[in-house]
C-alpha positions as CSV (number, residue, x, y, z in Angstrom):
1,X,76.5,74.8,55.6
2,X,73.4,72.6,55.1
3,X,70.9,72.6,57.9
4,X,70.1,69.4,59.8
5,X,67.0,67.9,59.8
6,X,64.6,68.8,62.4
7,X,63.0,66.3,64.5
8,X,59.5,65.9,64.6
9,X,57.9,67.2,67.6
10,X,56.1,64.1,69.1
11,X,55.8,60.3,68.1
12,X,52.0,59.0,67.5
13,X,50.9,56.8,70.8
14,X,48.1,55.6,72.3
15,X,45.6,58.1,74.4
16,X,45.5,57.1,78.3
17,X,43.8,57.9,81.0
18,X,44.3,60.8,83.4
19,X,47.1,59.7,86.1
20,X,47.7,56.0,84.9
21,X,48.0,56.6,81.1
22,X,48.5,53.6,79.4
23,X,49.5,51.9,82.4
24,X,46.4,49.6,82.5
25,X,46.1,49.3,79.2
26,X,49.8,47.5,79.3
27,X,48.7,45.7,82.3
28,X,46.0,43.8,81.1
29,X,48.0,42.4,78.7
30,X,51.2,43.4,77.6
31,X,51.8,41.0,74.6
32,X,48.8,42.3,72.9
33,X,49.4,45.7,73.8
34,X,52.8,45.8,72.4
35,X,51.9,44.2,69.3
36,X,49.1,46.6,68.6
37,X,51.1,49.4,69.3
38,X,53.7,47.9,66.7
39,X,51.1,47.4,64.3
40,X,49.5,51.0,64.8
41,X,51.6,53.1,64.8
42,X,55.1,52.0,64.0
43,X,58.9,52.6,64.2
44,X,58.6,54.5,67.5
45,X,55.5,54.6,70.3
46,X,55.4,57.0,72.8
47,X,53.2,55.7,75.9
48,X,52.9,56.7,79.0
49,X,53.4,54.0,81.5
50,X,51.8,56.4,85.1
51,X,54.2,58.6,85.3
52,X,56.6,56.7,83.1
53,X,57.3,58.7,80.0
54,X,58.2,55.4,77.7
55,X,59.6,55.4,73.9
56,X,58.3,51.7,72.7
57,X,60.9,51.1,69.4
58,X,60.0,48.3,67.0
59,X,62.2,48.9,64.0
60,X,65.5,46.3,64.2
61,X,67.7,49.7,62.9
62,X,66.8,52.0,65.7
63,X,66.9,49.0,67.9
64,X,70.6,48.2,67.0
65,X,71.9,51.7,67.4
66,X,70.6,51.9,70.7
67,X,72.3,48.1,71.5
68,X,75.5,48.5,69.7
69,X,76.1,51.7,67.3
70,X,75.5,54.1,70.0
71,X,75.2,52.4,73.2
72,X,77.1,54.4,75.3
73,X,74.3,56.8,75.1
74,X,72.5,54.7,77.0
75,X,72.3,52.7,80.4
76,X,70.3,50.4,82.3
77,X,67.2,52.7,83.6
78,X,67.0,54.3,87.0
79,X,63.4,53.2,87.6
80,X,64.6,49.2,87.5
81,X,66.9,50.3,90.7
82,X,63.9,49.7,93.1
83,X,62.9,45.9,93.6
84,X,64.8,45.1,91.1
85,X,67.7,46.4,92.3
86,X,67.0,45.0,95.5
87,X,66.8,41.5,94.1
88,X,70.1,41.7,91.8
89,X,72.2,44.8,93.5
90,X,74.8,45.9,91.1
91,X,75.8,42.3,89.5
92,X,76.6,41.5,86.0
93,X,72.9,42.2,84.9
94,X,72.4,46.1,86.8
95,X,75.7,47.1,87.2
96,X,77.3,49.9,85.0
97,X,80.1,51.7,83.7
98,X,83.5,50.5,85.2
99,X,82.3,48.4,87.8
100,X,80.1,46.6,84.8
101,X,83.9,46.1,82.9
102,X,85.4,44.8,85.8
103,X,82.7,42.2,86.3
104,X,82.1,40.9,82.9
105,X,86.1,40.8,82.5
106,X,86.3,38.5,85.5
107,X,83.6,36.5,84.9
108,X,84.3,36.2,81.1
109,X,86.6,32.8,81.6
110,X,83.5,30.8,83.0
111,X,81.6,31.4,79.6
112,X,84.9,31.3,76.8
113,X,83.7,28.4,75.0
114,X,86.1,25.9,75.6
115,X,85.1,25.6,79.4
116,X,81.5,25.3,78.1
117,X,82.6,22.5,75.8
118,X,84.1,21.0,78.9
119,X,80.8,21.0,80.9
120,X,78.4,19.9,78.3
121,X,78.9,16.3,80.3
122,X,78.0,17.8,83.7
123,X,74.6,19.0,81.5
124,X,74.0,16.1,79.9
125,X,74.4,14.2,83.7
126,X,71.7,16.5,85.3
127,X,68.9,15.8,82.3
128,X,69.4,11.8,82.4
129,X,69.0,12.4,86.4
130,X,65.8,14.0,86.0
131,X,64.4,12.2,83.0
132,X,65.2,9.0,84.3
133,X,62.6,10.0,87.5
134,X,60.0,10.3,84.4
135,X,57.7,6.9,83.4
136,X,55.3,7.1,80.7
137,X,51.7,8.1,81.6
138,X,53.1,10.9,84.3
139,X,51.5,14.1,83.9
140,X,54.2,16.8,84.8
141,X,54.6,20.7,84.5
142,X,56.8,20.9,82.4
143,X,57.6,24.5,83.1
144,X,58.8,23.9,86.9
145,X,60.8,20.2,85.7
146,X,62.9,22.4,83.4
147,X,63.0,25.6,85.8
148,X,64.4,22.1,89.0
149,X,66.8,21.1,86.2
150,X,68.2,24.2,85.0
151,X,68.4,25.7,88.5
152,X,70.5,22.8,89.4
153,X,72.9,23.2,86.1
154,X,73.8,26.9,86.7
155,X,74.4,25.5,90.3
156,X,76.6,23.2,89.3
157,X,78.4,24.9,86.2
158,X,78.6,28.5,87.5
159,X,78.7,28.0,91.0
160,X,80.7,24.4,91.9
161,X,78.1,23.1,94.4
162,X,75.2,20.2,93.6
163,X,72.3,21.7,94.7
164,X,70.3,19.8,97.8
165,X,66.6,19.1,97.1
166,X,65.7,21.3,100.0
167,X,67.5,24.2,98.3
168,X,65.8,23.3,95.0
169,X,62.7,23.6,96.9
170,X,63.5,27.2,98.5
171,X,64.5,28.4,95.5
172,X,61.2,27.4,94.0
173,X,58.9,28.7,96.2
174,X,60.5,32.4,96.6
175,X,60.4,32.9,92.7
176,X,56.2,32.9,92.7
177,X,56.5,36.0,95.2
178,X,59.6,37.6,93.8
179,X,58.4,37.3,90.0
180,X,54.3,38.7,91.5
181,X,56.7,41.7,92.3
182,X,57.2,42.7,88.7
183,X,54.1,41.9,87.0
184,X,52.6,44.9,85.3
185,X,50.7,46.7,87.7
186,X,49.3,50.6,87.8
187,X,48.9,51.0,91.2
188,X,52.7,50.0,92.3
189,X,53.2,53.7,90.5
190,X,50.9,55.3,93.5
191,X,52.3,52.9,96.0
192,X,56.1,53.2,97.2
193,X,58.4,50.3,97.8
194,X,58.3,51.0,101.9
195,X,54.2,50.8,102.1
196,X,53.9,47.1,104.4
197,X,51.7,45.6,101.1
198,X,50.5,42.0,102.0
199,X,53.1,41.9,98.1
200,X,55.5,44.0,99.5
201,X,55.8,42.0,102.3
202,X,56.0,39.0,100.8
203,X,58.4,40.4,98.2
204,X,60.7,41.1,100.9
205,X,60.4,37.5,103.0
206,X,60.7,35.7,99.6
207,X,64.2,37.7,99.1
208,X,65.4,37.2,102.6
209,X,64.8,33.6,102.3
210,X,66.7,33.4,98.8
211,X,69.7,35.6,100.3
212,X,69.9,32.9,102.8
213,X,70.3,30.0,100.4
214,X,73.3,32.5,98.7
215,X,75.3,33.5,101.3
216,X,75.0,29.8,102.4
217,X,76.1,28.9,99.3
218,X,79.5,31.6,99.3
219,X,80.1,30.4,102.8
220,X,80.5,26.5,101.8
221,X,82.8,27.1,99.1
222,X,84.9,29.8,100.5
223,X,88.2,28.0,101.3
224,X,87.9,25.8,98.2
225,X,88.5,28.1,95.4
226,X,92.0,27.5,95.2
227,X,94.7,29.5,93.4
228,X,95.1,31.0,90.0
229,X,98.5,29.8,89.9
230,X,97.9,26.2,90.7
231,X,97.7,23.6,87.5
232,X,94.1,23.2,87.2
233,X,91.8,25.9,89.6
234,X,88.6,25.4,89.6
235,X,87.2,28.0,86.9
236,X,83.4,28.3,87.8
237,X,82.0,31.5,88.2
238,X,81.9,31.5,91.8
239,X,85.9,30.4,92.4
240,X,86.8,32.8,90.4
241,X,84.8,35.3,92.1
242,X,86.1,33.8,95.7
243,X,89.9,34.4,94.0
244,X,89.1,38.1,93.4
245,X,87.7,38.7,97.1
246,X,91.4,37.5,98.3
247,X,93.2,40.2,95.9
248,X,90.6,42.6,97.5
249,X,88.6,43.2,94.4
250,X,85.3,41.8,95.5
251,X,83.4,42.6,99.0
252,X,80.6,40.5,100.4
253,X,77.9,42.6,98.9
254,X,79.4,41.9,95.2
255,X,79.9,38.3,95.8
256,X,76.0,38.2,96.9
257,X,74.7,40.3,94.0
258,X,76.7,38.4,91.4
259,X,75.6,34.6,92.6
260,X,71.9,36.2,93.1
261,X,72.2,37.3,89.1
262,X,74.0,34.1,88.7
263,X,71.7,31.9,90.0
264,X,68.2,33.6,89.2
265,X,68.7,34.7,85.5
266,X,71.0,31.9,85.0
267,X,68.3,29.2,85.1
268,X,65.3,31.0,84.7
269,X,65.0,32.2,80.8
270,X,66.9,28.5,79.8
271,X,64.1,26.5,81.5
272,X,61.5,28.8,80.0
273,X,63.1,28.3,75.7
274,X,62.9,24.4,76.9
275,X,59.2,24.7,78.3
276,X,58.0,26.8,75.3
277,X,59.7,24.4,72.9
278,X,58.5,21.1,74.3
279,X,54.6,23.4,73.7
280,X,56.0,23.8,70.3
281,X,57.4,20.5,69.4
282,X,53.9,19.0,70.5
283,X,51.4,20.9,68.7
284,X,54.1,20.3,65.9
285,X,54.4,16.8,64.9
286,X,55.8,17.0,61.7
287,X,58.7,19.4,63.2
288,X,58.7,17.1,66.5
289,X,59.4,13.9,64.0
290,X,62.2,16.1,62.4
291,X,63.4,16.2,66.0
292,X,63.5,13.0,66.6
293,X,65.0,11.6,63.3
294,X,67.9,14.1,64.0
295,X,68.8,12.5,67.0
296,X,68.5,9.0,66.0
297,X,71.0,9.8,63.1
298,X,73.3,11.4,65.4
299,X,73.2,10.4,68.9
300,X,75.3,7.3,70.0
301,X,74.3,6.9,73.7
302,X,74.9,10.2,76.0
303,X,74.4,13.2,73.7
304,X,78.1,15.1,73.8
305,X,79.3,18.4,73.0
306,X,79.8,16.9,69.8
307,X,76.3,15.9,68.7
308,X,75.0,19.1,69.9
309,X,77.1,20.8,67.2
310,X,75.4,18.5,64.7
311,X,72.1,18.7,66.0
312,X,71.5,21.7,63.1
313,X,67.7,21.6,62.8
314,X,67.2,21.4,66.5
315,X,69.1,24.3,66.8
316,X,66.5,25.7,64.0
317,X,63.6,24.7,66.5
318,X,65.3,27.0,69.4
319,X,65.5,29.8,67.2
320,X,61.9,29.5,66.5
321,X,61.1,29.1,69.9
322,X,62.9,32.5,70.9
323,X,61.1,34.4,67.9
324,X,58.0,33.3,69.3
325,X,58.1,32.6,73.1
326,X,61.1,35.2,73.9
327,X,61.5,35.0,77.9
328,X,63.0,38.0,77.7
329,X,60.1,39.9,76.0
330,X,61.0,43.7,76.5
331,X,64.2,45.2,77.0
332,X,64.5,49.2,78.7
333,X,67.3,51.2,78.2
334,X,67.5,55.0,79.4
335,X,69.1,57.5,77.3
336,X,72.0,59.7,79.1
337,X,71.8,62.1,76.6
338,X,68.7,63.6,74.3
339,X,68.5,61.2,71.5
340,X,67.3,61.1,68.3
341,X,65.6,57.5,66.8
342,X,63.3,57.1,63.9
343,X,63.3,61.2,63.3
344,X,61.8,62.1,66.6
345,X,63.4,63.7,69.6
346,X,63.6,61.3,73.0
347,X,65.0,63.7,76.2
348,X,67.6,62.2,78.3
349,X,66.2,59.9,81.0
350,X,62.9,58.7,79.3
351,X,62.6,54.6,79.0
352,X,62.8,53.0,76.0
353,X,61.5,50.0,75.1
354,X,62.4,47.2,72.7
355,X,60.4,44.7,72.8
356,X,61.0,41.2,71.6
357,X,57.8,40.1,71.4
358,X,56.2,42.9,68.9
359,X,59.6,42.8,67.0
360,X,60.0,39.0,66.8
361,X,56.1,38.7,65.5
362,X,55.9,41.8,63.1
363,X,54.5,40.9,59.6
364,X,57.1,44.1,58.5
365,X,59.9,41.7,59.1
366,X,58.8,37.9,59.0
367,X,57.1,36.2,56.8
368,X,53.4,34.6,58.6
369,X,54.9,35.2,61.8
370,X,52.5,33.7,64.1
371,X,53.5,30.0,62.2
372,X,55.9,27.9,63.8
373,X,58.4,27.3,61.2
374,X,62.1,26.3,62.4
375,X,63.3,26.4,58.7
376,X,62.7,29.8,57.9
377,X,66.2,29.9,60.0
378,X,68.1,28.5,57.1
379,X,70.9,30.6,56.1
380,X,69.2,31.3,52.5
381,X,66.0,32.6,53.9
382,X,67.8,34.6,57.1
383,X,70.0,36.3,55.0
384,X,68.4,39.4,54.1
385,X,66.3,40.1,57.4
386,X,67.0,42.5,59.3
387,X,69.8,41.7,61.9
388,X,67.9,42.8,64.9
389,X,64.2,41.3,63.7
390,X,65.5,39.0,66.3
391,X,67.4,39.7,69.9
392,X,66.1,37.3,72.6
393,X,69.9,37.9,74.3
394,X,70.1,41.7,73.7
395,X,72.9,42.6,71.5
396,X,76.3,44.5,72.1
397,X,79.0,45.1,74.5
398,X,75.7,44.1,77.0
399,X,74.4,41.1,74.8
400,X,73.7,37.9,77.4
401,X,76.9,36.2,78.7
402,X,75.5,33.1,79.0
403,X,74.3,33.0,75.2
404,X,76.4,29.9,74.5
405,X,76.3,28.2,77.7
406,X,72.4,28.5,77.6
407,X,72.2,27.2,73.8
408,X,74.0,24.2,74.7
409,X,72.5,23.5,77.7
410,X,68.8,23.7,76.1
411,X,69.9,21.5,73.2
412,X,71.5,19.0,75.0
413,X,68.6,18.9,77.4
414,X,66.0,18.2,74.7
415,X,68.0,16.1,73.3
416,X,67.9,14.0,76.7
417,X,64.7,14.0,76.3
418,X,63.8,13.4,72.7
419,X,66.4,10.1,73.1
420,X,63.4,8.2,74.8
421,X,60.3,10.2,75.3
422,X,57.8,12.5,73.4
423,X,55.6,15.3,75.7
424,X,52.1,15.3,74.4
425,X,50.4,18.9,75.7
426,X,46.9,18.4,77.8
427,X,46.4,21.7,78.6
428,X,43.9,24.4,77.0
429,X,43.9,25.6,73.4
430,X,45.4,28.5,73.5
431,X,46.7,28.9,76.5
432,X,47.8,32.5,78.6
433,X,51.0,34.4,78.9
434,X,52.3,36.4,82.2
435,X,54.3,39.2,81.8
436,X,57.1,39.6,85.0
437,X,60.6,39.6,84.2
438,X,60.2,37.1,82.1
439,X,57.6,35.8,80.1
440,X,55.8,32.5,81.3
441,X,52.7,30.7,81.0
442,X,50.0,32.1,83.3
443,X,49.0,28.2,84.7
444,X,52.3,26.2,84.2
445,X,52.3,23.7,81.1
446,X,50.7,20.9,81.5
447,X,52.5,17.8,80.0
448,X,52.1,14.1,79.6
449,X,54.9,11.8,79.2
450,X,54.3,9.2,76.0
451,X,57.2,6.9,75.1
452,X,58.2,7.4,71.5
């Protein structure tokens, strides 16, 4: 019988320091970190993240075995159960196992595509609101207009309640706090969770203040979910959710954690692709123009479900934006088992990495791929890279619900937008990047409004 091949003992990595290893290396800046560990050493990192033992993974092969070929090997990691499990308990986005099937089986109806079709009008309605409070010669932030309008979409869509501007507001002003919470930081190792912090503490007000606004939010609908046997019930996610709780298959606590998921990562990476695109498309004119010739072909008043299916080249320039700006820019999963990926040995319960930003930037996989370049997401040039050179919404059973509903809902947006006005940038050059949950520029982005 022939043998099997032995793993090698130990993947190359970075040397860190004596109780922190890499840990402030990653928090100075992650981006670059990531992408010179991708660049030095290859397939698969190992880094040490305080007392985190981390396997960074950077080749799209490994990457979709752990996603898809052997994901069941895998779950979310323990070490996310802490604040962040605090902030989103066990909903779609934590949850595992068979309470993870049960969810995503209810909550799959809200997302087929056919309701999405349906609500690409309710979209469409909320951008014309906020663009129409726009006049040429304003100087927004881009970043929190989209974050206002998005927040008030998922709202709407997923939850069957207009948002008030007060709420708007709260919601706002607890994501500062909650998001400083997850920034890369080597002395949260040292510190634990219950240690009064001035963050800590404001961590915890923020969330109180945010659970407020969501149980508010269950408590005015409750009542009008109405039945699944009636002709038309109301299908967002939240009435569906409501439906369950009256079979007894959903307590308080689940109703909260899902509309928390709901509401936070529901708006939160769409308005960041729009703000990273609007960058893009000004810095771009030649692309921008594309833009904007695309529409004028297309669009016949109030861009529709329709049109967005035609809008083909702006869907290019989302692409783009994802391989360059991913909100999402690293993804952990924790092995149940000892695995093997890229030849090497990684024990059961060590965090793996796979992170978007090195991955969607390697030279190994893209050609020049620090250049904006929307067409190199034709089907002739995409069709021999790798599939998983590219995952801003994960990939397998656990790839992002909201992929479709987030795609329309960005395109139909700029689209909104495109219509009448072009954003010219008037911030710095080259402007900074904040790693939290997501990925978002350290001082807003500073717009100004230009007719076209």
């Amino acid at each position: 019988m022939p043998q099997q091949p032995r793993s090698r003992a130990r993947p190359p990595g970075p040397r860190g320091e004596p109780v922190f290893g890499n840990s402030r290396q990653y928090a100075r800046d992650p981006f670059d970190f990531l992408s010179a560990c991708e660049s030095a050493y290859g397939d698969v990192v190992r880094v040490d993240l305080g007392p985190l033992e981390t396997y960074i993974l950077t080749n799209p092969t490994d990457i979709e075995r752990v996603l898809v070929g052997d994901h069941g090997k895998y779950r979310k990691p323990a070490f996310q159960d802490d604040a962040l499990g605090q902030l989103l308990g066990d909903g779609l986005l934590l949850s595992e196992g068979d309470r993870w099937r049960r969810q995503r089986d209810l909550a799959n109806p809200a997302f087929n595509m056919s309701r999405i079709a349906g609500i690409a009008d309710t979209m469409t309605r909320h951008a014309e609101a906020a663009v129409a409070e726009w006049s040429t010669g304003d100087d927004l932030n881009v970043e929190l207009e989209m974050a206002r309008l998005t927040v008030r979409i998922i709202a709407d869509a997923m939850l069957g309640i207009d948002l008030s501007e007060e709420r708007v507001r709260t919601i706002q002003e607890t994501l500062e706090p909650l998001g400083a919470r997850f920034e890369p930081d080597p002395f949260r190792f040292v510190t634990p969770n219950w240690v009064p912090t001035r963050e800590n503490r404001a961590f915890e007000a923020a969330l109180e203040e945010l659970e407020d606004v969501v149980m508010e939010i269950v408590a005015e609908r409750r009542g009008t979910e109405g039945d699944a046997d009636d002709d038309d019930p109301p299908m967002d996610l939240l009435s569906i959710l409501l439906r369950a709780q009256r079979r007894g298959e959903q307590t308080d606590e689940q109703l909260r954690d899902e509309v928390m998921t709901m509401l936070l990562a529901g708006h939160d990476t769409t308005a960041l692709t729009l703000t990273y695109a609007c960058y893009l498309l000004a810095e771009h004119p030649v692309a921008e123009g594309r833009v904007h010739a695309e529409l004028d072909s297309v669009l016949d008043g109030s861009p529709t479900f329709a049109d967005a299916r035609e809008l083909t080249y702006l869907d290019r320039v989302l692409q783009e934006t994802m391989r360059l700006y991913p909100p999402v820019y690293a993804m952990f999963r924790e092995p149940v088992v000892d695995v093997k990926l890229g030849g090497y040995r990684i024990p059961e319960g060590a965090a793996v990495m796979l992170p978007q930003w090195a991955v969607h930037r390697s030279s190994r996989w893209w050609d020049d791929p620090d250049r904006f370049d929307p067409d190199r997401w034709t089907r002739d040039r995409s069709a021999e890279r790798p599939r998983f050179a590219h995952f801003p919404f994960g990939g397998g059973p656990r790839h992002c619900i909201g992929k479709q509903f987030s795609l329309l809902e960005a395109k139909l947006i700029l689209a909104v937008i495109g219509r009448e006005y072009r954003l010219q940038y008037t911030g710095t050059d080259d402007f900074d990047l904040r790693g939290s949950l997501t990925m978002h520029p350290q001082d807003g982005m500073p717009m100004r409004v230009e007719t076209r």
